[in-house]
KETOR-870717 format. One line per 10 residues: number of its first residue (from 1); their letters; for each residue x, y, z of N, C-alpha, C. Coordinates in nm, 2 decimals. Example, Ala and Ser with C-alpha at 12.3 -4.5 7.8 and 13.67 -1.06 7.14 Angstrom:
<pts>
1 = AS = 1.32/-0.57/0.78/1.23/-0.45/0.78/1.32/-0.33/0.78 ~ 1.28/-0.22/0.71/1.37/-0.11/0.71/1.29/0.00/0.79
</pts>
This chain:
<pts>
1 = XXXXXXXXXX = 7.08/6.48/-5.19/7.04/6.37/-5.10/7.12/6.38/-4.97 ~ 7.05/6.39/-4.86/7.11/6.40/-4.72/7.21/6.27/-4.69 ~ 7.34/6.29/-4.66/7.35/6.14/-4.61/7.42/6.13/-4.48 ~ 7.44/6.06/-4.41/7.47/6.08/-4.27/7.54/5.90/-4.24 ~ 7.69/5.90/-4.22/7.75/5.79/-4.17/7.71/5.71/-4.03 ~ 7.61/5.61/-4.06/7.62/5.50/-3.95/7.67/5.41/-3.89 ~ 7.72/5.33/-3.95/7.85/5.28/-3.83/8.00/5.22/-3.92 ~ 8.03/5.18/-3.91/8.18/5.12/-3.93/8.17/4.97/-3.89 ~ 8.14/4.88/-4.04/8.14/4.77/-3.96/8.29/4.68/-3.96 ~ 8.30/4.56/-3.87/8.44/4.50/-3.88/8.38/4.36/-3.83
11 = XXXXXXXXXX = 8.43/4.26/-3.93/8.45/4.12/-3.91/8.57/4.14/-3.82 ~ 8.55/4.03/-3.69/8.61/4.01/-3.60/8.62/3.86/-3.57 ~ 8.76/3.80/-3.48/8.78/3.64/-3.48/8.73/3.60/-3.34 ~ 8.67/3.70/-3.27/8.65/3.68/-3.11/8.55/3.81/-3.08 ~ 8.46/3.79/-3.12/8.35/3.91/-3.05/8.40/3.97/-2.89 ~ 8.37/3.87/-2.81/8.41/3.91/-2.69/8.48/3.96/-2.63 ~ 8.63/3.93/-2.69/8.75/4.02/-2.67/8.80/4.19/-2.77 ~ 8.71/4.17/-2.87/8.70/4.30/-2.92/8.58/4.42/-2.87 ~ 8.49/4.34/-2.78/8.45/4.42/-2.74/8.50/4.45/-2.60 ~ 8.55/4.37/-2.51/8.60/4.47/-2.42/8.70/4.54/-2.45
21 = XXXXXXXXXX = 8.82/4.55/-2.52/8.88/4.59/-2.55/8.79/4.77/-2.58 ~ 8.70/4.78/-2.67/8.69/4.90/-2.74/8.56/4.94/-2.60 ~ 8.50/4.89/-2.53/8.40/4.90/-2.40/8.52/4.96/-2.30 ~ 8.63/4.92/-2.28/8.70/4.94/-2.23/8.79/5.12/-2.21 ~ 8.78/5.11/-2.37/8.83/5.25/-2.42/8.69/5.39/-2.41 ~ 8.61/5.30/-2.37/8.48/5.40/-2.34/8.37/5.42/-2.44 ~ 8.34/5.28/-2.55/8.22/5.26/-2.59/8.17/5.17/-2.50 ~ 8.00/5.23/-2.59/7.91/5.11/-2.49/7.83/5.07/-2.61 ~ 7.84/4.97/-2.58/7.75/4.85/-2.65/7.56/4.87/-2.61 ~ 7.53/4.89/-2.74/7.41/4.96/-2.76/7.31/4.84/-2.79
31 = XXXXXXXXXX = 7.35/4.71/-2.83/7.29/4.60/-2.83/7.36/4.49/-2.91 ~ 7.36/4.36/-2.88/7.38/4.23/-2.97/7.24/4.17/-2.98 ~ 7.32/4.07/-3.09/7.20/3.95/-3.13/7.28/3.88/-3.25 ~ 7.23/3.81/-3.27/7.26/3.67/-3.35/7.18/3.68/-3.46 ~ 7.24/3.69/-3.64/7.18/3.72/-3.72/7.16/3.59/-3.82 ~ 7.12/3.60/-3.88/7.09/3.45/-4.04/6.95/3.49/-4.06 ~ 6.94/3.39/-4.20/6.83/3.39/-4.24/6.89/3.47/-4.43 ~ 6.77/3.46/-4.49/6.76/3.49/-4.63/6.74/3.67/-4.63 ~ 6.70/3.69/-4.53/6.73/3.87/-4.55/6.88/3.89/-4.48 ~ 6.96/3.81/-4.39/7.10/3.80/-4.44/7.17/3.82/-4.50
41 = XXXXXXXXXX = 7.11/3.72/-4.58/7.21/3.66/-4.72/7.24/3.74/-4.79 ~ 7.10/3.87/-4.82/7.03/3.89/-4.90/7.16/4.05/-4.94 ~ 7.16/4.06/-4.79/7.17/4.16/-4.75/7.32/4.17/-4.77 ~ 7.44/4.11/-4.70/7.56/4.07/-4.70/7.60/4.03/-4.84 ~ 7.49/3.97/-4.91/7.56/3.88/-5.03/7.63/3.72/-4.96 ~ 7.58/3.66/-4.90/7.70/3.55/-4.86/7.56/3.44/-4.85 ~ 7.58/3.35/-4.91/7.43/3.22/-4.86/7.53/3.16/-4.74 ~ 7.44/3.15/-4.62/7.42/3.11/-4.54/7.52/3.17/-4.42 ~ 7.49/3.34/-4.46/7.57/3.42/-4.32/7.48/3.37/-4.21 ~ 7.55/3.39/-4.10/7.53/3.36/-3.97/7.65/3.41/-3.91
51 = XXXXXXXXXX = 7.61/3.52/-3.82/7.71/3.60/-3.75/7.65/3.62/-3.58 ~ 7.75/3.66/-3.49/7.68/3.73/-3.40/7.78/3.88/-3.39 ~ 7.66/3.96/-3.38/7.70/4.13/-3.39/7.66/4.22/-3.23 ~ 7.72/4.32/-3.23/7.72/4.39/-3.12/7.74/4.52/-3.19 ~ 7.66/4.60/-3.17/7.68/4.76/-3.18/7.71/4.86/-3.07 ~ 7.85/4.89/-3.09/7.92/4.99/-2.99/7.86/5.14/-3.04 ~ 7.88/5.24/-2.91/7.91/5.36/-2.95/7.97/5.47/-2.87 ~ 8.00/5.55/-2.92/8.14/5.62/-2.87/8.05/5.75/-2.77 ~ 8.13/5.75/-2.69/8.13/5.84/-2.52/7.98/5.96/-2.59 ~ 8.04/6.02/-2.74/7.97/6.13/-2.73/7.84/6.12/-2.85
61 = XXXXXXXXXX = 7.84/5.98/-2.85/7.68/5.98/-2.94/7.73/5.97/-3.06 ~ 7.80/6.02/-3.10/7.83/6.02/-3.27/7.87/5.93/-3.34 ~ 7.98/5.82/-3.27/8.01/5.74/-3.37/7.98/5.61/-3.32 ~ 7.95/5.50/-3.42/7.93/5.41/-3.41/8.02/5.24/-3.44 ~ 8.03/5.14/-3.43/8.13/5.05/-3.41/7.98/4.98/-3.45 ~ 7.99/4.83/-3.58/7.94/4.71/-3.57/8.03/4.62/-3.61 ~ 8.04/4.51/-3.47/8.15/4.43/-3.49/8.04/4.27/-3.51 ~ 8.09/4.20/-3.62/8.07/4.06/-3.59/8.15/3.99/-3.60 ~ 8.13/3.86/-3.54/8.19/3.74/-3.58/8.10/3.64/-3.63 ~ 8.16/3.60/-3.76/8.07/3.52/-3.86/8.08/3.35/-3.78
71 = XXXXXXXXXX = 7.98/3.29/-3.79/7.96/3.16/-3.77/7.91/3.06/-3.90 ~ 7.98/3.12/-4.00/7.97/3.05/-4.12/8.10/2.95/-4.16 ~ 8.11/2.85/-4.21/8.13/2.79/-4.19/8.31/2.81/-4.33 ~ 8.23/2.89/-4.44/8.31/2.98/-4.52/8.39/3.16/-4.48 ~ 8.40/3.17/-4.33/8.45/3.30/-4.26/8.59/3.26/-4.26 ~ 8.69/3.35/-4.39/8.80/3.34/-4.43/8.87/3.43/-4.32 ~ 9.01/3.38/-4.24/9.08/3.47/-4.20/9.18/3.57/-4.29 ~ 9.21/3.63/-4.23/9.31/3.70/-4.35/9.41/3.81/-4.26 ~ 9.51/3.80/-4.31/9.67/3.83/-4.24/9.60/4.01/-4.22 ~ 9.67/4.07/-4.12/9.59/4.22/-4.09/9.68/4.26/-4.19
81 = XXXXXXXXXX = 9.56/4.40/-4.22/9.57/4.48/-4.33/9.70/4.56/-4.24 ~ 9.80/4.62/-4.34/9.91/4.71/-4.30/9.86/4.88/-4.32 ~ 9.93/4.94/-4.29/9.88/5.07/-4.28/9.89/5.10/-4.45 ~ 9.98/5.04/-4.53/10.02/5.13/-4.67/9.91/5.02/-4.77 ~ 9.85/4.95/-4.76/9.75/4.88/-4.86/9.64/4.93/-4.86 ~ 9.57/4.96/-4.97/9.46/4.99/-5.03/9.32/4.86/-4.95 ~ 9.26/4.94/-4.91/9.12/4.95/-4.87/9.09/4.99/-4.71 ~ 9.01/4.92/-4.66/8.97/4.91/-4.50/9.07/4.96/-4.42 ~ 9.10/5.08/-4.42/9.22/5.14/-4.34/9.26/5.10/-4.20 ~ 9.15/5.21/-4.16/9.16/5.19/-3.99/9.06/5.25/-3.91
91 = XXXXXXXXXX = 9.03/5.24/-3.80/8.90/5.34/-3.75/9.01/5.45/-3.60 ~ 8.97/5.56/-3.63/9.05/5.64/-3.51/8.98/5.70/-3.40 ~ 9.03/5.75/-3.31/8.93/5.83/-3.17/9.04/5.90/-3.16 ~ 8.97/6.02/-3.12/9.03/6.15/-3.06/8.99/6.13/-2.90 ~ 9.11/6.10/-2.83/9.13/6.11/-2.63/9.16/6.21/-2.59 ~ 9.15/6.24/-2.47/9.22/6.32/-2.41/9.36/6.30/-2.37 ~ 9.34/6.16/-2.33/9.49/6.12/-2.34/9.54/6.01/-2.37 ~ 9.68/6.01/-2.49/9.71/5.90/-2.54/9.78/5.80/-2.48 ~ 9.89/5.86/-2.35/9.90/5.81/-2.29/9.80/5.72/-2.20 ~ 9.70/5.76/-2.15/9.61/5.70/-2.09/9.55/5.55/-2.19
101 = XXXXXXXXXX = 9.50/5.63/-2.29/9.44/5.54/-2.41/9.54/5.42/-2.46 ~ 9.71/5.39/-2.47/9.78/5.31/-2.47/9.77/5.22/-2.34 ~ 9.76/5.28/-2.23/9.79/5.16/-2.11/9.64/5.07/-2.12 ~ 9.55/5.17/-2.20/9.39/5.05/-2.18/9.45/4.97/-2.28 ~ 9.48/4.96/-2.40/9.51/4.91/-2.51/9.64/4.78/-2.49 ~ 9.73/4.83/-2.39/9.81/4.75/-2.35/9.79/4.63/-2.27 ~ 9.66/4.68/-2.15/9.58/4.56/-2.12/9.54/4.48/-2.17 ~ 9.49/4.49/-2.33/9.45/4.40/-2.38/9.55/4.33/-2.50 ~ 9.69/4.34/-2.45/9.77/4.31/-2.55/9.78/4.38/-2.69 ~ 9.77/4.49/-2.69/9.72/4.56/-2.79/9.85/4.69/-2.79
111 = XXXXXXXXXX = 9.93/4.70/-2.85/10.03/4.81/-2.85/10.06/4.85/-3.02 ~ 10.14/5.01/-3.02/10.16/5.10/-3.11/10.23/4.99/-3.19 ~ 10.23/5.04/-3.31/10.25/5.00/-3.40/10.42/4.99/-3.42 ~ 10.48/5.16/-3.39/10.58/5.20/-3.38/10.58/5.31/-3.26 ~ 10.52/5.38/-3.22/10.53/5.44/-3.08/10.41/5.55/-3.12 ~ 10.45/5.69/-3.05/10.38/5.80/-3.04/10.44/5.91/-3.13 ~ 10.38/6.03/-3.22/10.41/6.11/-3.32/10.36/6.22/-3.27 ~ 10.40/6.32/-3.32/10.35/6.45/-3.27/10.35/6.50/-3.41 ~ 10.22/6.55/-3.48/10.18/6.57/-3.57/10.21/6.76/-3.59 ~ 10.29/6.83/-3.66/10.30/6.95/-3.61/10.31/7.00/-3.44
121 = XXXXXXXXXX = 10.21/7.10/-3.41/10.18/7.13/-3.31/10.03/7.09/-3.28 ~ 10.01/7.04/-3.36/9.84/7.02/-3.32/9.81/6.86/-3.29 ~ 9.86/6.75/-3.33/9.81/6.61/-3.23/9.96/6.56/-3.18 ~ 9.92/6.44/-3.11/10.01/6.31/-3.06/9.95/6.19/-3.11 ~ 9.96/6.14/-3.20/9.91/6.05/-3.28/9.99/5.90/-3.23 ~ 9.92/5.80/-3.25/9.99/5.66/-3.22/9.85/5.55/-3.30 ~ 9.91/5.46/-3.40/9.87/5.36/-3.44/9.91/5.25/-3.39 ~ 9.77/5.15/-3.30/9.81/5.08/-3.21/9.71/4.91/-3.29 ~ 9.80/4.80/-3.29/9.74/4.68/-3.37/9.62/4.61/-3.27 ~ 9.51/4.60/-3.24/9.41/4.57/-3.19/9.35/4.44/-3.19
131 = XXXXXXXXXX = 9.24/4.42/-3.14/9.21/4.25/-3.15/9.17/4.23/-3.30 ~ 9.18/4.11/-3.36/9.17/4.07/-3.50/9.27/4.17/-3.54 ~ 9.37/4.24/-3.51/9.46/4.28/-3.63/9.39/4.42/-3.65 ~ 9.30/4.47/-3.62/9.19/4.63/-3.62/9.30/4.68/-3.64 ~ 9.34/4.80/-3.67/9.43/4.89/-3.71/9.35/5.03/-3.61 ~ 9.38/5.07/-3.51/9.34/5.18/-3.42/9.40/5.26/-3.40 ~ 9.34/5.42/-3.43/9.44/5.52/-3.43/9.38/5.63/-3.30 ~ 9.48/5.68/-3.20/9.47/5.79/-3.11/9.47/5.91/-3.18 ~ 9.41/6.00/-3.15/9.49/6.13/-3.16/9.43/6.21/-3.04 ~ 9.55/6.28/-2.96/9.54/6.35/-2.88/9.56/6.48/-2.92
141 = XXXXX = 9.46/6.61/-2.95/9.46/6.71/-3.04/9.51/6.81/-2.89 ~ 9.65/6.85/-2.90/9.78/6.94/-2.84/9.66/7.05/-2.81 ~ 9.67/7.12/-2.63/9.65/7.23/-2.67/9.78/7.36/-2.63 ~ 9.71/7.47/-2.69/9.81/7.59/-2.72/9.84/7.65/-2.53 ~ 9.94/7.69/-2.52/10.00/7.75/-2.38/10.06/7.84/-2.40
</pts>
């Protein structure tokens, strides 16, 4: 069976500022709209979702971002996931530069976790805490000289 990864979705506490933030970083938002109804429900499992969603996508076509924010009335917050707990990790982008990609990220109040890593000789890696608590990883893949 062929299968092929479409997007990465993420409950978010502020649509708007999660998307500029990742618009910022050089996705584009490929469309919103405002969802509910019984194919919903049906769909999510939750009676009486109601969200509004925005689907990002990244510089080179490939990857995709759907972010909502629920307008249900049962949309539980919850303390951000840490890097060492089991489930919903983190979503990463490969930059050209990490440097660069921290000062967008710092505009939006958004900084490393613990700083910058140099992974062998082959990345510069930095996990940076994002809007809603997103867990965002760089890697700037070193080249050879």
């Amino acid at each position: 069976m062929p299968i092929k990864l479409e997007n990465v979705g993420i409950a978010v506490s502020d649509l708007e500022a999660t998307i500029a933030f990742f618009t910022d970083l050089g996705l584009t938002v490929l469309g919103r709209d405002t969802v509910s109804g019984e194919w919903a429900d049906t769909a999510v499992g939750l009676d009486g979702n109601h969200a509004k969603i925005a689907l990002l996508q990244t510089p080179d076509g490939n990857g995709r971002l759907e972010l909502f924010e629920y307008i249900h009335l049962d949309a539980i917050p919850t303390d951000p996931t840490l890097p060492n707990e089991i489930g919903m990790h983190r979503v990463a982008f490969s930059v050209d530069s990490i440097d660069d990609a921290l000062k967008i990220a710092a505009r939006h109040g958004c900084h490393p976790l613990r700083g910058v890593a140099t992974y062998g000789d082959v990345y510069k890696l930095s996990y940076v805490r994002g809007p809603s608590g997103i867990i965002v990883m760089f890697a700037e893949e070193l080249q050879e000289g």
